[in-house]
C-alpha positions as CSV (number, residue, x, y, z in Angstrom):
1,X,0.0,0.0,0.0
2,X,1.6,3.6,-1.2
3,X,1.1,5.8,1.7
4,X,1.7,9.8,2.2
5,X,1.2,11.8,5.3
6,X,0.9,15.4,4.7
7,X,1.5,17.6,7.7
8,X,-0.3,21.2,7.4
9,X,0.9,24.4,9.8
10,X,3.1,27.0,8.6
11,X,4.2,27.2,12.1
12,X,5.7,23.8,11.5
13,X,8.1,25.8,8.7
14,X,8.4,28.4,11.0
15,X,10.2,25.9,13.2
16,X,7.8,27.5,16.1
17,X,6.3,24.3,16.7
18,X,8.3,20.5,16.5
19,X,5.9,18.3,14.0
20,X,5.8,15.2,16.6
21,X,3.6,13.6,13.9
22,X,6.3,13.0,11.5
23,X,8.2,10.2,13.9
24,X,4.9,9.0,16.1
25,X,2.6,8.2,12.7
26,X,5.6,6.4,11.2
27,X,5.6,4.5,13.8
28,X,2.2,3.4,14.3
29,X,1.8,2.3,11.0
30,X,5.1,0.8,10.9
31,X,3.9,-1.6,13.4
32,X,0.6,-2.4,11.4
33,X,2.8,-3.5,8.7
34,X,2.8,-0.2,6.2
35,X,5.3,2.1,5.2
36,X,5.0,5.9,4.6
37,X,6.3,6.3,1.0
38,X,6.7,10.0,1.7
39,X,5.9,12.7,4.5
40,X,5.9,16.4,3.3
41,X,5.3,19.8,5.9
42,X,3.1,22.4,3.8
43,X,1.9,25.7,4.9
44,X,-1.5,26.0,5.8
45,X,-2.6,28.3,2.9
46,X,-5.2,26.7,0.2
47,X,-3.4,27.1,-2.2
48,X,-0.4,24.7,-1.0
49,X,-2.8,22.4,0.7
50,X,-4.7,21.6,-3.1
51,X,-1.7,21.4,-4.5
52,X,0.1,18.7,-2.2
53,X,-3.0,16.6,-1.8
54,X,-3.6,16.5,-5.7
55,X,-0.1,15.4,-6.4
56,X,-0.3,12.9,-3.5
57,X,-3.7,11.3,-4.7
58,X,-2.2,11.0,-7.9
59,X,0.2,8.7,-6.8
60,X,-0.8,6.9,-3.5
61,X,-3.6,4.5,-2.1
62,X,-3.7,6.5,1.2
63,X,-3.5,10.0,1.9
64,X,-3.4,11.5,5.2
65,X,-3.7,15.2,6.3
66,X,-3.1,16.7,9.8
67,X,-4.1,19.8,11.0
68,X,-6.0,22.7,9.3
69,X,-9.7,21.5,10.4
70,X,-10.3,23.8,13.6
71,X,-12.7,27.3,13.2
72,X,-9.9,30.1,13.1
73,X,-9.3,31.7,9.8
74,X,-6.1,29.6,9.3
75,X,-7.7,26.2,9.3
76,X,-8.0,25.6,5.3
77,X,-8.0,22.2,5.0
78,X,-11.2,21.4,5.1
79,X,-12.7,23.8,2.8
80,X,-9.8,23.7,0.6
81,X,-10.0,19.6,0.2
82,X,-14.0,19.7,-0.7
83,X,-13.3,22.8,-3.2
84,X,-10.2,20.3,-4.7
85,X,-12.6,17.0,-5.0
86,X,-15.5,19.2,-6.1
87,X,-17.5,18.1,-3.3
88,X,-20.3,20.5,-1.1
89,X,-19.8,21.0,2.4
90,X,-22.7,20.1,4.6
91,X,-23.2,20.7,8.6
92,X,-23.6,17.0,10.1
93,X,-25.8,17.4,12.8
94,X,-24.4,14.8,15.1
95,X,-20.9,16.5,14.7
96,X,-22.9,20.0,16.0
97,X,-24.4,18.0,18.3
98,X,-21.0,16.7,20.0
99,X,-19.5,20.7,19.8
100,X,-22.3,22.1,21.5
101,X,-22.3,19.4,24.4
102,X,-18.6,19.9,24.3
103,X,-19.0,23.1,25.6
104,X,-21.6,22.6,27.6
105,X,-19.9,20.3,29.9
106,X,-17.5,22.8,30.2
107,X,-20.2,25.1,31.5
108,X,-19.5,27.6,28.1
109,X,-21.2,29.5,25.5
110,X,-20.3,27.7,22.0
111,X,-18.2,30.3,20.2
112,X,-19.5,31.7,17.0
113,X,-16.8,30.2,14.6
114,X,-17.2,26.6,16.0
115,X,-19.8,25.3,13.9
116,X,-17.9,25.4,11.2
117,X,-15.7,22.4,12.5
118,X,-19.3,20.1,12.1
119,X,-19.7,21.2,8.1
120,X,-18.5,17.6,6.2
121,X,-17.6,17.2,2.5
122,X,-20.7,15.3,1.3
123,X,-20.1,12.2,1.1
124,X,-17.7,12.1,3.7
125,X,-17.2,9.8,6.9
126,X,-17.0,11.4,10.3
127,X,-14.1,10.3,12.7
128,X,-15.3,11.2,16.4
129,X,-13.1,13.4,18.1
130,X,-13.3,12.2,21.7
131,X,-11.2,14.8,23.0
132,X,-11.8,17.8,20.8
133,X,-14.3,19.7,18.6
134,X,-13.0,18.8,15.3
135,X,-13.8,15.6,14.0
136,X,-11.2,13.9,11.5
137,X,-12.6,13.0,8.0
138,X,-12.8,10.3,5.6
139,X,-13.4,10.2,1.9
140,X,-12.9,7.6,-0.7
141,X,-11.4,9.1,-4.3
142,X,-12.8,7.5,-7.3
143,X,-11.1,5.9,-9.6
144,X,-10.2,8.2,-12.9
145,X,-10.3,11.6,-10.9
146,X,-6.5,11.6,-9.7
147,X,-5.0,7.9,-11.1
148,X,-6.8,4.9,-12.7
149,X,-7.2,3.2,-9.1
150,X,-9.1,4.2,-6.2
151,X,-7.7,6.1,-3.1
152,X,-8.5,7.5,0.1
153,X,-8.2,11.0,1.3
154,X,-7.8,10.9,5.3
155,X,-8.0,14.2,7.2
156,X,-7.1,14.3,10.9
157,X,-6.8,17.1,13.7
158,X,-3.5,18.9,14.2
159,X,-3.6,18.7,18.5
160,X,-0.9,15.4,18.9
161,X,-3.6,14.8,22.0
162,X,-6.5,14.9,20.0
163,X,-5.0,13.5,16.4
164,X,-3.4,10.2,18.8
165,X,-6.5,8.8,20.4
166,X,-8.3,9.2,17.5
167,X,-5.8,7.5,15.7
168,X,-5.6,4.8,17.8
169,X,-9.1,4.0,18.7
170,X,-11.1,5.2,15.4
171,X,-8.6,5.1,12.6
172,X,-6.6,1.8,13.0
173,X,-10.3,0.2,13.1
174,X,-11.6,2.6,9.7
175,X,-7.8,1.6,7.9
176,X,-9.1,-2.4,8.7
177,X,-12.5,-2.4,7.3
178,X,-11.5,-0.3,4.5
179,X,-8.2,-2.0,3.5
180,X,-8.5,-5.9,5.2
181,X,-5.7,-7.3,3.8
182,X,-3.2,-5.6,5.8
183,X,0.1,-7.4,6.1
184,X,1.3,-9.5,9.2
185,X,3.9,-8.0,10.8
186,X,6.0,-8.8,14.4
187,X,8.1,-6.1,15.4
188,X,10.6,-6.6,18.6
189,X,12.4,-3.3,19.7
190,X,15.2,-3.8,22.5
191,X,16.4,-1.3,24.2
192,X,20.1,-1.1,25.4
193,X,22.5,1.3,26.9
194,X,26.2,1.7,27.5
195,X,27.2,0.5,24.2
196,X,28.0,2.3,20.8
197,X,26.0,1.2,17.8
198,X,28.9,0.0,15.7
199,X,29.6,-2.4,18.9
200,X,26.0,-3.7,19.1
201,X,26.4,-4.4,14.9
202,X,29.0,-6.1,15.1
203,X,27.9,-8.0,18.2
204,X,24.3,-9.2,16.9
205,X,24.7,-9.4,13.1
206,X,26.8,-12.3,12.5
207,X,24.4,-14.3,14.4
208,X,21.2,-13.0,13.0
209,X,22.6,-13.5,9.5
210,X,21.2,-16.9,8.7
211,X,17.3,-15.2,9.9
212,X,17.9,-12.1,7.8
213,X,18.3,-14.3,4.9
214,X,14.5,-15.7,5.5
215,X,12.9,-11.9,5.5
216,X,14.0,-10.5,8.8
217,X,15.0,-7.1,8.7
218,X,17.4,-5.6,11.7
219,X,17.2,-2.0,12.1
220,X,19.8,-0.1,14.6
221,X,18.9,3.8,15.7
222,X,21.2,5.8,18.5
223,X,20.0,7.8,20.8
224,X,21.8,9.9,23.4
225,X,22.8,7.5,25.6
226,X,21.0,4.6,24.2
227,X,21.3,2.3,20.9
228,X,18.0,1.0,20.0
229,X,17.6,-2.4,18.2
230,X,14.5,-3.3,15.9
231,X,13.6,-6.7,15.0
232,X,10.9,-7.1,12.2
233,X,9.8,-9.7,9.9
234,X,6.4,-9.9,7.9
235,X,4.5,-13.0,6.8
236,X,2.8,-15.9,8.4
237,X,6.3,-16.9,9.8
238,X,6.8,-13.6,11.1
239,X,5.7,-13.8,15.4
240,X,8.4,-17.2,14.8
241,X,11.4,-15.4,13.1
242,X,11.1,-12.3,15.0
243,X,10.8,-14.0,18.6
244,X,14.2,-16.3,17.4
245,X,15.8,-13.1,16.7
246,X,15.2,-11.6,20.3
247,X,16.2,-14.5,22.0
248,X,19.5,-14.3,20.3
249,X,19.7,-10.6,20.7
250,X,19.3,-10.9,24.6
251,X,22.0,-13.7,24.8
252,X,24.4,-11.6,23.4
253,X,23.7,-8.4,24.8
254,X,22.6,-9.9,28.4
255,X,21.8,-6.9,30.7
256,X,22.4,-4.5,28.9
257,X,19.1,-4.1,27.4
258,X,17.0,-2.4,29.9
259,X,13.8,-2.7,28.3
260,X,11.8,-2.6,25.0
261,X,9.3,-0.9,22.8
262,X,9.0,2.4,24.4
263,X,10.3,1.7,28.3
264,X,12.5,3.8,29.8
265,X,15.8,3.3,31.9
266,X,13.9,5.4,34.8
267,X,11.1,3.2,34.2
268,X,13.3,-0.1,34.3
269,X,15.3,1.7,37.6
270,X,12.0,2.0,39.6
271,X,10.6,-1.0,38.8
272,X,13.6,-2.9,40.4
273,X,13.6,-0.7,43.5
274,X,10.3,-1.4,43.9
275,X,10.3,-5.4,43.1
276,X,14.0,-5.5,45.4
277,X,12.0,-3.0,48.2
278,X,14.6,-0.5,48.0
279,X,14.5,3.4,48.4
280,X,16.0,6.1,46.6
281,X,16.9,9.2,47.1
282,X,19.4,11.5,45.0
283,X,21.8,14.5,45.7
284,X,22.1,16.8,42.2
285,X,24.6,19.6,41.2
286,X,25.2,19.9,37.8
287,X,22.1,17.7,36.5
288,X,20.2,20.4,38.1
289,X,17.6,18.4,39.2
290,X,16.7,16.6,36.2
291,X,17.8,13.3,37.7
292,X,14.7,13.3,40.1
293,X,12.7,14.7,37.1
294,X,13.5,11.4,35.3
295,X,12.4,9.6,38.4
296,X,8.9,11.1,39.5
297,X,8.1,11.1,35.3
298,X,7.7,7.1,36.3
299,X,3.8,6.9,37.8
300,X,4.1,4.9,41.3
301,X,7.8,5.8,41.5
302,X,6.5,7.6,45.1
303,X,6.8,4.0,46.1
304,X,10.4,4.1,46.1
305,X,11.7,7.7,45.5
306,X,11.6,9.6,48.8
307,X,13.6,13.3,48.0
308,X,15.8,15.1,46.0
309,X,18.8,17.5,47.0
310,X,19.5,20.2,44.7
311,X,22.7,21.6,45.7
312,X,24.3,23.4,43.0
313,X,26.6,25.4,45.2
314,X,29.2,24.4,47.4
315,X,27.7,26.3,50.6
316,X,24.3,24.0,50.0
317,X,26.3,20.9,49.5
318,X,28.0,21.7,52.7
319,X,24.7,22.7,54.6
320,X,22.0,20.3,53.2
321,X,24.2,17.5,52.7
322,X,27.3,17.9,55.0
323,X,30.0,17.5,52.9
324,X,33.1,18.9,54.7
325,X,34.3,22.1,53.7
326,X,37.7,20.7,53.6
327,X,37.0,18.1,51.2
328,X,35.8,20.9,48.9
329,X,39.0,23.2,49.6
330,X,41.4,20.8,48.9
331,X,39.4,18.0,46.4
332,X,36.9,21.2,44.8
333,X,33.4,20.2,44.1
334,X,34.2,18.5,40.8
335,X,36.0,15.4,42.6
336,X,35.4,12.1,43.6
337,X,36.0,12.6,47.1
338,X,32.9,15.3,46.8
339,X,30.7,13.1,45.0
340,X,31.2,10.2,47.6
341,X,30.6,12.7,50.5
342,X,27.3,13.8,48.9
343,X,26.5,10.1,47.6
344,X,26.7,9.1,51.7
345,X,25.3,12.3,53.4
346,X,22.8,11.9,50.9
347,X,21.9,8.6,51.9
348,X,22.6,9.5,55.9
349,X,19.9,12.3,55.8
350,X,17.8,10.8,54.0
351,X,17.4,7.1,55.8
352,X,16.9,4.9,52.4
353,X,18.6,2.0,50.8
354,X,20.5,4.1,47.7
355,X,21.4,7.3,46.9
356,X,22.5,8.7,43.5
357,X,25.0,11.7,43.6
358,X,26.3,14.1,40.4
359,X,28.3,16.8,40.2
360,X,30.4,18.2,37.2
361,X,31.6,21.0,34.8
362,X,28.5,21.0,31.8
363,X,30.3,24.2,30.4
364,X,31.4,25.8,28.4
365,X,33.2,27.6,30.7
366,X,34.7,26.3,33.9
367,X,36.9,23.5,32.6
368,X,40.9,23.2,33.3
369,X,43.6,21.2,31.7
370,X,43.2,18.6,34.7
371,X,38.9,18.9,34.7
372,X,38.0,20.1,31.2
373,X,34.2,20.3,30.3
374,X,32.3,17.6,30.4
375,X,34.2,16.1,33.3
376,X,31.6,14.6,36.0
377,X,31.4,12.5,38.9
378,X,28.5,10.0,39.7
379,X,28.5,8.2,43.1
380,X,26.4,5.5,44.5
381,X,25.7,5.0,48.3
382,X,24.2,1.4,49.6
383,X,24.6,-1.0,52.1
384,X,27.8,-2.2,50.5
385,X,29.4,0.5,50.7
386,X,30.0,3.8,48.0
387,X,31.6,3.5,44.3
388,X,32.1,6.6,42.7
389,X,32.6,6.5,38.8
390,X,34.1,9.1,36.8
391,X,32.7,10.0,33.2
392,X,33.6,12.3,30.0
393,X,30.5,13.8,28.5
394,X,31.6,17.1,26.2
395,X,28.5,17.8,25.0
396,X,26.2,21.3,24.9
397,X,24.2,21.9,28.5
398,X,21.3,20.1,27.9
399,X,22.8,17.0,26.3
400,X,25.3,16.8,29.1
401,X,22.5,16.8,31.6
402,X,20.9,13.7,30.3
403,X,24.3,11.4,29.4
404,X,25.1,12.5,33.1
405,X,21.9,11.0,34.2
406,X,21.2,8.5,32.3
407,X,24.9,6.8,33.3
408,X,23.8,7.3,36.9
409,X,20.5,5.2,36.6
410,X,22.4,2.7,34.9
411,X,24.7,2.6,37.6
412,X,22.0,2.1,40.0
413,X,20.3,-0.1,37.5
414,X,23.8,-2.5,37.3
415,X,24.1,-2.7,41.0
416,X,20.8,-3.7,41.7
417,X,20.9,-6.6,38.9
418,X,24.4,-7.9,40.7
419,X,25.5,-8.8,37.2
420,X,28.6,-7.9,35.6
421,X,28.2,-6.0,32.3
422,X,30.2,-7.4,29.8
423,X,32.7,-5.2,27.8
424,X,31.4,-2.6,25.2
């Protein structure tokens, strides 16, 4: 099946907005067994919206818009895409109906452009929007008007809240009953971290060599501070292939992978505390809290994570956290002797089973010849005892920030496995 996304906002040119829908529609379909044939950012004039759509009807069995059907005066799509198949608009009264309860719920007068969202190219099938006035479209495109085949013109909200959902629960279940033949597909994704992606390659391919040659396709993506592996194979033979391949991929890569699909290492890290009956608690400087950020992003990580020290200056590393001044005179707060006193006063204070420390030079000033940017210190306080590790991560502010904390979860992750990670 040919398929072609086209993403409508001139904001999305503008580079004001990030178009989320480009990577998180790819996806979805990719695990439904389709591929996007092309993707293409237009502005939201009429104009550009006709002519994209036109010259992506002519060549595909799918179509899909996003964006352009709420009531301001910069939401073409709608009219512009009934003007381009010559069809009239007409208000579907179930559609007002939902818009006018919509508001009423929330105890507000409907505004006077809203009805607009409930007029429908005649002909047209209505996609509820559960979480929104604007209800996503459907048309089918005769054959002979844009190519000898038919095709189907999909048009869907621009809001990534309200376009998901009804993506998810109305579309995938439209995209079946329209198209039923959709192709089997098993897709594994493993998640690792701690090793480059040229390592994992060379690592995994050799051994996967004899399934590739029977239709399974490996694909490898870094991240910062991850390497993603994807496993997928189409076909009757596919949930068979694909689940051979995994089992391979974790023998070789052992702990390492942390998770798959879309968990997270602070995910993976809470859900050990909690299954071990641990507590956490962590003492930031140069992360600048982000590390507990990661942490309480994980619902029922209260379960486990008790506080967060933010000491970013030496005075509050000495006063919240009783490091010894002296340590910081003669060691300065960039050392491992500081991250160990903060790692264990940490831990002291706070009466729980771990504690995570950081602190280092994210730049770009600060550095010396002995401690140059990018220099940091991560220590780990349990009942065994305190390891400090020291890393190099020269990267801009932000980047720095998660490297630094993603090394320290795996830290915390590694010790509470009691594995040894093999060499990377």
């Amino acid at each position: 099946m040919q398929i072609e996304i086209i993403n409508t906002g001139t904001e999305l040119l503008l580079g004001r907005t990030l178009n989320t829908h480009h990577q998180w529609l790819a996806l979805q379909l990719g695990d439904l067994g389709l591929r996007i044939q092309r993707q293409t950012s237009i502005s939201d004039t009429a104009s550009e919206i006709i002519s994209a759509v036109s010259e992506s009807l002519g060549r595909a069995d799918l179509v899909i818009t996003t964006g352009g059907l709420g009531p301001t005066s910069d939401d073409n799509t709608r009219s512009a895409l009934a003007e381009l198949l010559g069809l009239r608009l007409v208000q579907d009264s179930a559609v007002m109906d939902r818009i006018n309860g919509f508001f009423a719920l929330r105890n507000k007068s409907v505004p006077p452009h809203a009805s607009i969202q409930a007029m429908v190219p005649e002909g047209g099938t209505v996609i509820p929007n559960d979480h929104g006035t604007a209800p996503g479209l459907a048309i089918e495109v005769p054959a002979g008007k844009f190519r000898l085949t038919r095709s189907h013109l999909v048009m869907l909200p621009g809001p990534p809240r309200e376009l998901r959902p009804m993506f998810i629960n109305q579309f995938i279940p439209w995209l079946r009953s329209q198209f039923l033949e959709l192709p089997k597909l098993d897709v594994r994704t493993l998640r690792t971290t701690g090793l480059g992606e040229s390592w994992v390659e060379e690592t995994i391919a050799p051994q996967l060599s004899g399934l590739v040659t029977e239709g399974l396709e490996i694909g490898y993506c870094a991240k910062i501070g991850e390497v993603e592996i994807r496993l997928a194979m189409v076909g009757e033979r596919g949930a068979e292939i694909a689940g051979q391949a995994e089992k391979i991929v974790r023998r070789l890569l052992k702990n390492h992978i942390f998770g798959s699909h879309t968990d997270t290492l602070e995910r993976a890290v809470v859900e050990l505390l909690k299954s071990r009956n641990k507590t956490l608690a962590v003492a930031e400087s140069c992360t600048g809290g982000f590390l507990g950020h990661r942490l309480t992003n994980v619902p029922g990580a209260s379960q486990v994570f008790m506080n967060g020290y933010l000491t970013y200056s030496n005075g509050a590393k000495e006063r919240d956290l009783g490091v010894p001044s002296k340590i910081l005179e003669e060691h300065g707060a960039v050392s491992e002797a500081t991250a160990r006193a903060m790692a264990e006063g940490c831990r002291d204070i706070s009466k729980v089973d771990y504690s995570l420390s950081v602190t280092g030079i994210a730049g770009p000033t600060g550095g010396t010849d002995q401690k140059p940017v990018g220099t940091v210190f991560i220590g780990l306080a349990g009942p065994d005892g305190c390891v400090v590790e020291k890393n190099f991560n020269p990267y801009d502010r932000e980047t720095f920030k998660f490297v630094t904390s993603q090394q320290a979860l795996n830290l915390l992750r590694k010790t509470l496995l009691e594995v040894r990670m093999i060499s990377g």
